[in-house]
Structures are given as structure tokens and as C-alpha cells.
C-alpha positions, 0 to 999 in steps of 0.5 A: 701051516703055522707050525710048517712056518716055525719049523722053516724059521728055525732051520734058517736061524739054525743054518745061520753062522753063530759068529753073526749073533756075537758081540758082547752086551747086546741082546743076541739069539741062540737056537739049538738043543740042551744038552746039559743044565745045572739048576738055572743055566742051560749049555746050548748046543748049535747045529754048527757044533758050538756049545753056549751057556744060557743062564735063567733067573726069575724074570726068564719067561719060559714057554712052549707054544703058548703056554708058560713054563717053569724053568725046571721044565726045559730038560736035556734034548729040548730044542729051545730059542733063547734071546737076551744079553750076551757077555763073554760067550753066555746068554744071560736069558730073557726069553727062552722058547721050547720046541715043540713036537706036533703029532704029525711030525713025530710020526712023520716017516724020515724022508731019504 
């Protein structure tokens, strides 16, 4: 049940326009998938097709579920949420979230 509400959150964040999140020095979100990274920074791809820098530091707190993560861990294909400062269309990142796949999900037929 949990993991059917976190998906439904996603798909609404997700659904929601990124104009809503812009605006410059304020703490803002970005959800979508990692479709590159270069050592600390992570270029974010949106369901609405835009691409959005997340740089990480020391003090990013990584995690996938519970479970705290490195920020060498967050690979290209990685579904993440990343929350935190936004200047001139980059996430300077506090907090990134990765997706998680449940077993069930991954062996889910697709629906048609």
C-alpha cells in the first residue's frame, strides 16, 4: 500500500509543469530520471522532456528507501526526487530520493 501511494505522488509531482518549481534561490523539487552525471552533478530529465542540473556535495543526503546511499551510487536510468536551492535553472541538491523498483512492480505485466 505504501509503495502504491509513493508511486501515486510521483505520477502527480511528475504531471505537475516544472515552470511551477522555478524561481531562483528558493528551494525547489525535481523528479525524473538521470540521464547523465559527471562526478558530483546529476542532469535530470523531466516527464515534460526538460533537462535540469543537480549538483551534490558532502552534505547531499542520498537514500533509496530507507537506506542511506552514496552519491556515486545514483547511476544513469535512476528515477530520483531532488529537493533543494535552485540558481539559474540548477539544483544545488539537499536531499536526493532514489526510486525504488518493488518485485512485484518489475514483474507486473504492462497494462494496454
Amino acid at each position: 500500500m505504501r509503495n502504491l501511494l509513493l508511486g501515486t505522488a510521483m505520477v502527480v509531482l511528475l504531471a505537475s509543469p516544472a515552470s511551477l518549481w522555478a524561481h531562483d534561490g528558493h528551494d525547489q523539487t525535481v523528479m525524473g530520471t538521470v540521464s547523465s552525471t559527471d562526478g558530483k552533478n546529476l542532469m535530470v530529465k523531466t516527464a515534460d522532456g526538460k533537462t535540469i542540473m543537480v549538483m551534490m556535495d558532502a552534505k547531499t543526503k542520498v537514500t533509496q528507501g530507507k537506506a542511506k546511499l552514496e552519491l556515486a551510487a545514483v547511476k544513469v536510468g535512476d528515477r530520483v526526487v531532488a529537493s533543494g536551492p535552485e540558481e539559474k535553472e540548477m539544483i544545488m541538491a539537499e536531499t536526493v530520493k532514489v526510486g525504488t523498483v518493488t518485485v512485484a512492480a518489475a514483474k507486473a505485466p504492462a497494462k494496454k
